[in-house]
C-alpha positions in Angstrom: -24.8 32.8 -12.2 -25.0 32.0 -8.8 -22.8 31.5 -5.7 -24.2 27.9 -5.3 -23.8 27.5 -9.3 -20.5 28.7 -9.7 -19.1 27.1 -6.2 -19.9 23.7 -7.9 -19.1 24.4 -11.6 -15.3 25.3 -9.7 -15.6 21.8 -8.0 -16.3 19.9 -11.0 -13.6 21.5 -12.8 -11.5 20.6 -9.4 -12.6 17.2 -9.5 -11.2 16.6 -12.8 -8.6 18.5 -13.0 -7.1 16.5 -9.8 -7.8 13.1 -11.9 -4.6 14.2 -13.9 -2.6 15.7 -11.3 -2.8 13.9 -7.8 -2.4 10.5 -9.2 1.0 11.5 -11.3 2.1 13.5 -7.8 1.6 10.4 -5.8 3.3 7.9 -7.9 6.5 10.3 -8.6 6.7 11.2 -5.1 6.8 7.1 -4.0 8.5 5.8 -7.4 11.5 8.4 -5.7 11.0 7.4 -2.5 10.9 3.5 -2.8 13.9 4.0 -6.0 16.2 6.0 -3.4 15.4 3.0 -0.9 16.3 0.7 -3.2 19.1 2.3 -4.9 20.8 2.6 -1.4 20.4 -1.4 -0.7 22.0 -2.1 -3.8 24.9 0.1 -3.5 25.4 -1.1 0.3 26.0 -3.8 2.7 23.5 -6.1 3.6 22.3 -4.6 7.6 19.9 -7.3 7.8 22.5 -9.8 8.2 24.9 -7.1 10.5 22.3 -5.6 12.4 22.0 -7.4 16.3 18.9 -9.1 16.8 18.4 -7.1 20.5 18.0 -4.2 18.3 15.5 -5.7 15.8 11.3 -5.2 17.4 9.5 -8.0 15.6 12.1 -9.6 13.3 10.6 -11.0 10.0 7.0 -12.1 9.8 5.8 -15.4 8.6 7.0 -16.8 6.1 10.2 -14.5 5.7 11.3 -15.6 8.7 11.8 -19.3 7.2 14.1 -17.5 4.6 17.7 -16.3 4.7 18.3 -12.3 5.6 20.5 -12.5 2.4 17.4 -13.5 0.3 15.3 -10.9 2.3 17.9 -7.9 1.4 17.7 -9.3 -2.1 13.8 -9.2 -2.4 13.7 -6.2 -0.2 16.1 -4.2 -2.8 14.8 -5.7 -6.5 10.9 -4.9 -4.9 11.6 -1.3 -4.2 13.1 -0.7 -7.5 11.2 -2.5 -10.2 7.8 -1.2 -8.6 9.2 2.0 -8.3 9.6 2.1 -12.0 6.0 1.1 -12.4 4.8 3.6 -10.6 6.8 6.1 -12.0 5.5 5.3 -15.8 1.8 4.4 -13.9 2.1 0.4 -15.4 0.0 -2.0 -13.6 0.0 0.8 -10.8 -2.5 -1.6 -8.8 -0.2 -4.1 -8.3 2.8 -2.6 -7.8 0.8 0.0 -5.2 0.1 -3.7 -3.3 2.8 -5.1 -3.9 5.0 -1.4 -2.0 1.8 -2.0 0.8 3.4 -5.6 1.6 7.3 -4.9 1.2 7.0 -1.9 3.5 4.6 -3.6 6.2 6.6 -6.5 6.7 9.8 -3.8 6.9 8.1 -2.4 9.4 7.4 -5.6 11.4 11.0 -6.1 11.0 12.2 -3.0 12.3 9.5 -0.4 12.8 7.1 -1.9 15.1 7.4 -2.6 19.0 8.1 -6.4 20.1 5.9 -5.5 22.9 3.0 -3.0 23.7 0.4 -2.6 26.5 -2.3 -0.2 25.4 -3.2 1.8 22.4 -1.2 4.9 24.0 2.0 2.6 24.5 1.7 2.0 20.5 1.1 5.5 19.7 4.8 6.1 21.3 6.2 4.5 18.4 4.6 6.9 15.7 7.4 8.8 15.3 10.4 9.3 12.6 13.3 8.5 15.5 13.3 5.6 17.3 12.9 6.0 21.2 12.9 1.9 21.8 9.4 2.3 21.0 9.3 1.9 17.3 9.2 4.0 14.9 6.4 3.3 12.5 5.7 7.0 11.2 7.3 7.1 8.0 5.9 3.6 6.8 2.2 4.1 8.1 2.1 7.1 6.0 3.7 5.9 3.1 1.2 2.8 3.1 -1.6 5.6 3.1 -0.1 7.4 0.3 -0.2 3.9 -1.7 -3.8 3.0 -0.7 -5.4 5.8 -3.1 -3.0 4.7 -5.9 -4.7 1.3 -4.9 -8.3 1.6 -5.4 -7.9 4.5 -8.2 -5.3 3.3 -10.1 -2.7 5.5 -11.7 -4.5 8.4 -12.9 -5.6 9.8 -16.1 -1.4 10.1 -17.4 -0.6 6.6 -16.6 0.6 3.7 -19.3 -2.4 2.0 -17.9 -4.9 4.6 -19.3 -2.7 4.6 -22.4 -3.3 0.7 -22.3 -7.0 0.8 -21.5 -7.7 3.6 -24.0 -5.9 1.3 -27.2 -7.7 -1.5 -26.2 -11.0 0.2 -26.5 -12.2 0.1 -22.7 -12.5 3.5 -22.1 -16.2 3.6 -23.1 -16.7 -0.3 -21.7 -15.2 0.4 -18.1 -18.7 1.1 -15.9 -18.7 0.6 -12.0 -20.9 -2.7 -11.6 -19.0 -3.3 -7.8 -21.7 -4.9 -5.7 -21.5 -2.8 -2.1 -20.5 -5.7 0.0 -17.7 -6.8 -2.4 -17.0 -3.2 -2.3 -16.5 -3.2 1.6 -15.1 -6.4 1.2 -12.1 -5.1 -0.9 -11.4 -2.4 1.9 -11.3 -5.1 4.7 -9.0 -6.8 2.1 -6.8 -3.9 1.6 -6.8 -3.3 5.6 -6.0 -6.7 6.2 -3.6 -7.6 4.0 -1.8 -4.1 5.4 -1.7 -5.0 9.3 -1.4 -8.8 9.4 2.2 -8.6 9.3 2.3 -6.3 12.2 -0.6 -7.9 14.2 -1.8 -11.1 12.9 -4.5 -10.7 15.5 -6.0 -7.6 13.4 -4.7 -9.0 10.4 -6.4 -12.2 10.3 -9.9 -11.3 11.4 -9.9 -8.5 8.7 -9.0 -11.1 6.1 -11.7 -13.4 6.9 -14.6 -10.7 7.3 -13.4 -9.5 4.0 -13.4 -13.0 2.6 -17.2 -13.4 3.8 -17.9 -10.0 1.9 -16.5 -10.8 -1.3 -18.2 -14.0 -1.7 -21.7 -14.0 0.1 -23.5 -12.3 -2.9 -21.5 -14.4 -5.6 -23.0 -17.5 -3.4 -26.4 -15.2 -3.1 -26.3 -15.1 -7.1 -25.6 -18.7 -7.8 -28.1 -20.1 -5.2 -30.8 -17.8 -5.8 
């Protein structure tokens, strides 16, 4: 056997293996994560409603801001929990993995993110876990990566949702028939739907272009 032979024989092996395993990691390590979160806002006081605004940076984004910071705490609380158990048993892992990429971006457009920045080095100041008057956007930005793989792979291999698409019989039906644009367009989506609560300005342009790339080869099809 050769080097070449048994380097990717290893990686195959590898590649499977880590269908099983890096899934399950990732959803235990952010089902903890998000159920501490939670657990903590049930069990205390409300600090959206005690907290100074001076010390907020962006304050709520549209359209939380039209709502009460009682109803926010209580969204903000029940969210982190009940998606936390879904990704813990790997149930509808898509949507709760989406739904974790919203609550924490618009926490961190609360509270994370600078009211003001000048260049792309001023931002950078706030990637870190301490505040410095900055923001302090480290610890969300990396848990919203953590979600993204969860995202567009699912829950893995040891998930309720395999369990679900094995009984139904879709295990053998599942093929990849993703046109490449609607492919790219589901990034943009992803990206978008990630940083307009932060930056509408990145946000929104995101959302469109991803818009235009989901639906130019449906219209390509239908006209054709």
């Amino acid at each position: 056997m050769s080097v070449i032979k048994l380097y990717d024989d290893t990686a195959s092996r590898l590649h499977e293996a880590g269908n099983y395993l890096w899934p399950l990691l990732l959803r235990l390590v952010l089902a903890w994560e998000f159920w501490e979160a939670g657990l903590t806002k049930l069990r205390g006081s409300n600090w959206f409603a005690d907290i100074p605004w001076a010390d907020w940076q962006k304050g709520f984004p549209f359209p939380f801001d039209l709502i009460s910071n009682d109803l926010n705490w209580l969204l903000a609380t029940w969210a982190e929990l009940v998606f936390a158990v879904m990704l813990l048993l790997g149930l509808f892992t898509r949507f709760a993995a989406v739904s974790l990429v919203v609550v924490t971006m618009v926490a961190t457009a609360a509270v994370h993110w600078p009211a003001e920045w000048s260049s792309l080095a001023a931002l950078w100041e706030g990637y870190v876990i301490t505040s410095n008057g900055g923001g302090n956007f480290k610890l969300p930005l990396l848990f919203v990566v953590m979600l993204l793989p969860l995202v567009f792979n699912g829950g893995g291999k040891l998930s309720l949702d395999q369990l679900l698409i094995m009984v139904s019989g879709r295990d053998q039906q599942m093929e990849n028939h993703a046109n490449g644009l609607q492919s790219a367009g589901l990034v943009l989506l992803m990206l978008g739907l990630a940083s307009v609560w932060v930056e509408p300005t990145w946000g929104i342009p995101l959302l469109a272009a991803s818009a235009l790339a989901i639906l130019i080869p449906a219209l390509r099809v239908r006209f054709m």
